[in-house]
Every structure is written in C-alpha cells, then in structure tokens.
KEMI-682921 format. One line per field, with one value per residue (C-alpha): x, y, z; residue in one letter. Coordinates in steps of 0.02 Angstrom, whole numbers, plus 32768, in hexadecimal, padded with zeros to 4 digits. Example, Ala and Ser with C-alpha at 12.3 -4.5 7.8 and 13.67 -1.06 7.14 Angstrom:
BEGIN
x: (8267/82AC)
y: (7F1F/7FCB)
z: (8186/8165)
residu: (A/S)
//
This chain:
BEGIN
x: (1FFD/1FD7/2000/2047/20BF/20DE/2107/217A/21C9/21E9/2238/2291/22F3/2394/23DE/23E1/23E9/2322/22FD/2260/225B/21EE/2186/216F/213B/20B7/205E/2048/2009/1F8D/1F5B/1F55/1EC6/1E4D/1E74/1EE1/1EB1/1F09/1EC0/1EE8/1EDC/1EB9/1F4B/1FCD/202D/1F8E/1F38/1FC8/1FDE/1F24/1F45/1FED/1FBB/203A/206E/20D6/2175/21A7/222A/21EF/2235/21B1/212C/20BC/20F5/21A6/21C3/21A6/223A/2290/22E2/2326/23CE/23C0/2467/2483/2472/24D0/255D/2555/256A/2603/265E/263F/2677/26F3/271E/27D6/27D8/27C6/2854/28C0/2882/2882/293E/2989/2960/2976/29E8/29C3/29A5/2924/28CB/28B3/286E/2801/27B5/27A7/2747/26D7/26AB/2675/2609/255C/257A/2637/2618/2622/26A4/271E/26F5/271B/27C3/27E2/27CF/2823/287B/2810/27B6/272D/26B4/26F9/26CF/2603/2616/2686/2633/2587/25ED/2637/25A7/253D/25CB/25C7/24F8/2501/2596/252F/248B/24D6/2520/2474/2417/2469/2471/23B7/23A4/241C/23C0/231B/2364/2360/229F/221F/217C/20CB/2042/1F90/1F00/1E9C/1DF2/1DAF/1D2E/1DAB/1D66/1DFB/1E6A/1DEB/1E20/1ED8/1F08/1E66/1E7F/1DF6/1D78/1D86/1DFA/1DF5/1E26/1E6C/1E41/1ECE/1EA0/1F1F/1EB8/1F0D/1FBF/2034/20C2/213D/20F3/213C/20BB/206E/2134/2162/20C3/20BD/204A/207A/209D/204D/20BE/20D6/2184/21ED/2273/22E9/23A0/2402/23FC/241C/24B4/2508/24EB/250E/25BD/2590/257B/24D0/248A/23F9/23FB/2344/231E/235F/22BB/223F/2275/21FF/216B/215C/20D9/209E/1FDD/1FAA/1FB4/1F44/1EA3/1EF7/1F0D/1FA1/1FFC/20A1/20F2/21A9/2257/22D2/2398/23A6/2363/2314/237C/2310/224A/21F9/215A/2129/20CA/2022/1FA4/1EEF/1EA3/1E01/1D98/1D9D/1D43/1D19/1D21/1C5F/1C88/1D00/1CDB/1C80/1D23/1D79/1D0A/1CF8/1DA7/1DC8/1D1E/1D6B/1E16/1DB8/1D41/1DCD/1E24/1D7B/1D9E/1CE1/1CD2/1C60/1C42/1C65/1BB2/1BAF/1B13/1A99/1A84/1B35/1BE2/1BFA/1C13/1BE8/1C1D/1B89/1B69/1BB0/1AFB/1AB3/1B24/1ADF/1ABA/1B51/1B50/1C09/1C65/1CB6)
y: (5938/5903/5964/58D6/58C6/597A/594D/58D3/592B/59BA/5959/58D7/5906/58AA/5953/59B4/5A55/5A3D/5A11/5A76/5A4A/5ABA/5AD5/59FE/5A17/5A85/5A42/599E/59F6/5A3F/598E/593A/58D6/5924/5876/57D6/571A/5691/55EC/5588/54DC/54C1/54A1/54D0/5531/558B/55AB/5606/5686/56AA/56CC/572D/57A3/5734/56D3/5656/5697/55ED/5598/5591/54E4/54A6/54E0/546E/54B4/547B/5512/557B/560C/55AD/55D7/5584/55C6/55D5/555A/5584/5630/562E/55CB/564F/56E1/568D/565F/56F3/5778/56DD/56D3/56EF/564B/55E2/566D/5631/5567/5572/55C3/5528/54CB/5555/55DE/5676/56B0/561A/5645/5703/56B4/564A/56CF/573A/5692/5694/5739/5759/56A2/5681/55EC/5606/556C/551B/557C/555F/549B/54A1/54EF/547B/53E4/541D/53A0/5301/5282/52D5/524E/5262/531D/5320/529F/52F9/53A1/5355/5303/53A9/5403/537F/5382/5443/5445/53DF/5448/54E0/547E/5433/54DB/553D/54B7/54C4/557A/5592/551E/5590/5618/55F3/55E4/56AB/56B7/56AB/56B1/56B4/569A/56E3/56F7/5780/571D/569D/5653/55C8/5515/54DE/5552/5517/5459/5479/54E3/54EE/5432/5416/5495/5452/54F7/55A8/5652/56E7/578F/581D/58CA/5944/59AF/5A2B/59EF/5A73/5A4E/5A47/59DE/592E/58CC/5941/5956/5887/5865/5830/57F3/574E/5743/56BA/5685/55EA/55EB/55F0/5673/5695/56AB/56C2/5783/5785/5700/5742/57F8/57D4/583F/58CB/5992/5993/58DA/58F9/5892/587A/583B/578B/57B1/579C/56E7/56DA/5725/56A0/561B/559E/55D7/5537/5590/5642/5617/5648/56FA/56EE/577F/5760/57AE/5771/57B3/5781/57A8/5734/57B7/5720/56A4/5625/560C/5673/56BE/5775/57F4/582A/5897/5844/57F4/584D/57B7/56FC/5682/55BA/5534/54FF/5452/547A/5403/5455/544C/54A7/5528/5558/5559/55D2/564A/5646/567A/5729/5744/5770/57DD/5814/57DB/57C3/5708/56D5/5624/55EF/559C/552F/5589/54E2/5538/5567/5538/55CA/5600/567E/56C1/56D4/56CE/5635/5608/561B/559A/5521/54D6/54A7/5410/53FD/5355/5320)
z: (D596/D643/D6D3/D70D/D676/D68F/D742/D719/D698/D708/D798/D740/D69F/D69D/D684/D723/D6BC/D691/D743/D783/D837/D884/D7E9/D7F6/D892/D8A0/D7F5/D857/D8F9/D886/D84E/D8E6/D917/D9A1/D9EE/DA01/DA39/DA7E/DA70/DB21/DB63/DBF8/DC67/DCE7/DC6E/DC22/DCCE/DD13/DC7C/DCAC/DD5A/DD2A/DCAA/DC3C/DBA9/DB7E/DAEE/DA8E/DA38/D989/D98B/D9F0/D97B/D91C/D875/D83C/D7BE/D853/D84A/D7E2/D73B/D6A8/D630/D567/D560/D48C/D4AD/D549/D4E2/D448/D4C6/D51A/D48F/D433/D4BF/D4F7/D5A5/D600/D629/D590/D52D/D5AC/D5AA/D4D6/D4ED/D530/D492/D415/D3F5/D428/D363/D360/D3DA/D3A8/D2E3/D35C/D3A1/D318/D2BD/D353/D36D/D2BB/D2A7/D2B2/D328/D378/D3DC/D33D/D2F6/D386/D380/D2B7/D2E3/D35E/D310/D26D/D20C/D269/D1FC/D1C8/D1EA/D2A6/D2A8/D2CC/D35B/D3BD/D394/D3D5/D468/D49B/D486/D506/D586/D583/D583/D61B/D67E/D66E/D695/D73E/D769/D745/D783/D832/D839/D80D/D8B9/D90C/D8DB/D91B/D9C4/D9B4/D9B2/DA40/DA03/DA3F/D9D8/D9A2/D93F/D8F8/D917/D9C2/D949/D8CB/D8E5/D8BC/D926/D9D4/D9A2/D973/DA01/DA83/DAC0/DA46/DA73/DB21/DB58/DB61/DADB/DB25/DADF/DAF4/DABF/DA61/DA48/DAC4/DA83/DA44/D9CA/DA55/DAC7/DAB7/DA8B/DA04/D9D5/D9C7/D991/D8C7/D844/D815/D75B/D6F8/D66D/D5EF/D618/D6BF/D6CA/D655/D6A9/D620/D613/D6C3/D6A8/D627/D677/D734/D750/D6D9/D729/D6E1/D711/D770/D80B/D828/D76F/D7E9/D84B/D7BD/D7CC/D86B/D80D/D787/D772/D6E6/D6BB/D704/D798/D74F/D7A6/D85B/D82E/D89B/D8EF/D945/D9F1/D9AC/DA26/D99A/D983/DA35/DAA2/DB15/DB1D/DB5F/DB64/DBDC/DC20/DBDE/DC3B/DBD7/DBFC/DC62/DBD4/DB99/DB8B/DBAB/DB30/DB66/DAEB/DAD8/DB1A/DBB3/DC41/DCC9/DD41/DCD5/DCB0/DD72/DD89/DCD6/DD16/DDCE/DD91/DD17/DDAE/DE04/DD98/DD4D/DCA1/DC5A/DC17/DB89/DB30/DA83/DA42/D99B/D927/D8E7/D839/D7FD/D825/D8A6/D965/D9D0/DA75/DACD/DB8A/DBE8/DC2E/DB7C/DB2B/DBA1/DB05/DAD1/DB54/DB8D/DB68/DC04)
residu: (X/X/X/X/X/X/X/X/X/X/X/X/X/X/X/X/X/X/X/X/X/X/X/X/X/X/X/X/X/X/X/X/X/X/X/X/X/X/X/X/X/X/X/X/X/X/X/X/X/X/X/X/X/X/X/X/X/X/X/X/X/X/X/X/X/X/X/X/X/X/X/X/X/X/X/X/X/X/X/X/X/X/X/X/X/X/X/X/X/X/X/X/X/X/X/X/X/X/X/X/X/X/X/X/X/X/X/X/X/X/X/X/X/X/X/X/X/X/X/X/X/X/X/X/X/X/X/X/X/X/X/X/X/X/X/X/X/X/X/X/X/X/X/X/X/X/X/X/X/X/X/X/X/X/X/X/X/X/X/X/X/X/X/X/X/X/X/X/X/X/X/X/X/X/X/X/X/X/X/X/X/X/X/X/X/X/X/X/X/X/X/X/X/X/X/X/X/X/X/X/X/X/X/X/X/X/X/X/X/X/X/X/X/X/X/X/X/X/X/X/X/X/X/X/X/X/X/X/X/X/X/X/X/X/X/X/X/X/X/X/X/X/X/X/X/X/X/X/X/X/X/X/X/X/X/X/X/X/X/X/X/X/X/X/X/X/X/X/X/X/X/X/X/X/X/X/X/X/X/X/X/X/X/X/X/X/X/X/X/X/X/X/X/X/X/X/X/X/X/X/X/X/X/X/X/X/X/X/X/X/X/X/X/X/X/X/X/X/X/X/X/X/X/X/X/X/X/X)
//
C-alpha cells in the first residue's frame, strides 16, 4: 500500500468513526515534496501573482479537464439500496393505490429480493398482459435512471462550486506541461518551497496529492449515507482529488478550500517563491520584465535549456541558455 492510499484511507472513510484526522495529516506532511511549481504564462494575471507573493484559487469549472471534481452515481445500486430500505415517501405514494396490508406484503417482497426494483414493478403490474409487462418494466426503469441522472448530474455541478483550487506539479522539467500551461515554453515556472511548512500551516494543511484513478468519484456511498451520525463529511472532498491517468505524468498536487469556504475565485497569499524558471524560448521583452520583477524581490532566476542528445531540460543559468535562441 501507498502512503498515499493510506492517506486517503485515513482521511476519507465514509464512516466518520474510522476518521484519522490528525494521523492523515501529518503522514502527508511527511511526504511532501521539498518543492512545488507553477507553470505561468505570461500575462497580467500571472505578472501580478509574481509581484504579490500570490496565486490565483479557481473554479474547477474553468479547468481544461471536464471530469475535474466531478463524480458519477452507481444508479442499479443506488435503486437496490432505495427500494430495499424504502423511503417515507414512496410508503406513503404506494398507499394511495394500495391498502395499507398491500403495501406492508410489498415491502416485505422487496426487502427480501435480489432486485426489489423488480419485485415492486412485478407487484405492480400484477394481473397485466403479460406480453405488456417487460415494456413498462424497461420504461420505468429508464424514466427512473434518468430522474436520478438529472438530479446527480446537477448536484455534482453544484458541488464543484464548493472547491477553489490551485494547481501544481512535483517537477518544472514536463515538455508537455511547458506547452500545455507555459504559453508554450514561451512563459515562466514558479518554484515554492515547503520545505519549512508545518502541518498547520495552510498551505502544507490544503495542500493534497492528486489521485490518479481509472474512474471519477464514486458518490453513491456518500448518497445513500449523507444524513447518517457516522457519514463522514469530508469523504465529499476526495471528489476534488480525482483524476483519469491520462493526466499521471503531472504529478499534480492540489491547494483545494472545499465545503464553500471561498465563495468566489480569489487571489491567495503564498510565501516569495524560491526560484523562478523561463521557458527556453520566452521573447526577450518578456524575459526583462519576469528577471526585473525576481530582482526585486531577490528571487534567483534560471533558464530551462532543451539537451541535443535526449529528450530533456535543464535549468541552467539564464546567460548559458543563450542557446536556446528565443522565438519572438
């Protein structure tokens, strides 16, 4: 086991009984990395988080990856639980068409089948054609699938509305990462120590590993649980920890606010980076204005340089990548 599985598992059983806060806590501040990168454009926006000892906490919405804290619901199983355990509600909605001794045989049938979905449908429709049966069986089936994917699929929007996140990367050296998110390698990577972090400061606190996954989050536990004494309300914020394994080369970590505790984007105060790296073909204009910015707040400033041999870079001094020609 990882300690990143044993992270999870610690801080987000559904059953707040096996919840290991602290523990959680201090087994990721043990696994931190010594440092964190943010891969920049150059802009307004970017510039100013420079000057401000800042960064910028997003809407997940605006991200480039659609699963992004998003989840998904297990619809059969969420069905079998209902109707097994079956609600209030649909008692009282199956009472105005049955007697009250019907209803309790229905619900002894239910609770005691392998699929009470099914079993409430065949009591139902007792004593229709029987040719007529598995159409309007598959019919109410669909109609139900899509009530509880419309309501899911518009609280799993809702619910990202509670995150601000900012992201980063174990490593300044991806390829891909410099082209994806570096203005193609004509911006900047800022390098943010946590080295010096403690468990309680903020950003070593809200700071998680992302978790690469074939699957997005699973809210049915937290569905059918939500209500209970025991339900565990952070086992919700695993949701913004999720990401296909498309996504593994980024060795992402997260600073994530969830549970609405921004309610809007919004700068956060960081500490002075520890470093600033340039994108080996920043214009020249550019690269003044970055360099002028870390002179300032003396931040050193090195220069990502592409190796001829293999598929790698290297920060090296900015006047010895003077061979990796800028494109203006």
């Amino acid at each position: 086991m990882s300690w990143i599985d044993e992270f999870v598992g610690m801080l987000f059983p559904s059953d707040a009984s096996s919840l290991k806060i602290e523990q959680a806590y201090m087994l990721k501040q043990q696994n931190l990395p010594k440092s964190i990168f943010k891969y920049r454009g150059v802009n307004e926006n970017s510039l100013k988080n420079l000057r401000e000892n800042t960064v910028w906490l997003a809407d997940p919405r605006s991200f480039n990856d659609p699963y992004d804290c998003s989840s998904f619901v297990d619809f059969d199983r969420m069905a079998n639980a209902i109707f097994k355990n079956p609600p209030k509600m649909l008692v009282e909605k199956l009472t105005k068409h049955f007697s009250e001794d019907c209803v309790a045989e229905i619900e002894v049938i239910m609770r005691s089948a392998e699929d009470p979905q099914d079993a409430l449908y065949d009591e139902i429709l007792k004593g229709m054609p029987t040719e007529q049966i598995a159409g309007i069986k598959k019919a109410l089936k669909e109609a139900e699938a899509k009530i509880y994917h419309d309501m899911v699929s518009k609280s799993s929007e809702a619910f990202k509305d509670g995150f601000k996140v900012c992201s980063f990367s174990e490593r300044n050296d991806s390829t891909l990462m410099w082209s994806h998110y570096a203005d193609y390698h004509k911006g900047f990577c800022v390098e943010y120590s946590l080295q010096n972090t403690t468990s309680v400061d903020y950003l070593a606190r809200f700071m998680y590993p992302v978790i690469y996954s074939e699957h997005p989050f699973d809210a049915t536990e937290s569905a059918l649980r939500v209500g209970a004494d025991t339900f565990n309300n952070l086992y919700l914020n695993k949701a913004g920890l999720i990401k296909s394994m498309d996504w593994a080369y980024e060795r992402e970590w997260r600073l994530i606010f969830a549970n609405g505790i921004f309610k809007s984007e919004q700068a956060y105060n960081v500490p002075t980076p520890k470093a600033v790296y340039l994108g080996s073909h920043i214009s020249q204009e550019n690269q003044d204005e970055v360099i002028g910015i870390c002179e300032g707040k003396g931040i050193p400033v090195k220069k990502m340089k592409h190796s001829l041999s293999v598929f790698r870079m290297e920060a090296v001094d900015v006047k010895a990548a003077s061979g990796s020609a800028p494109v203006r």
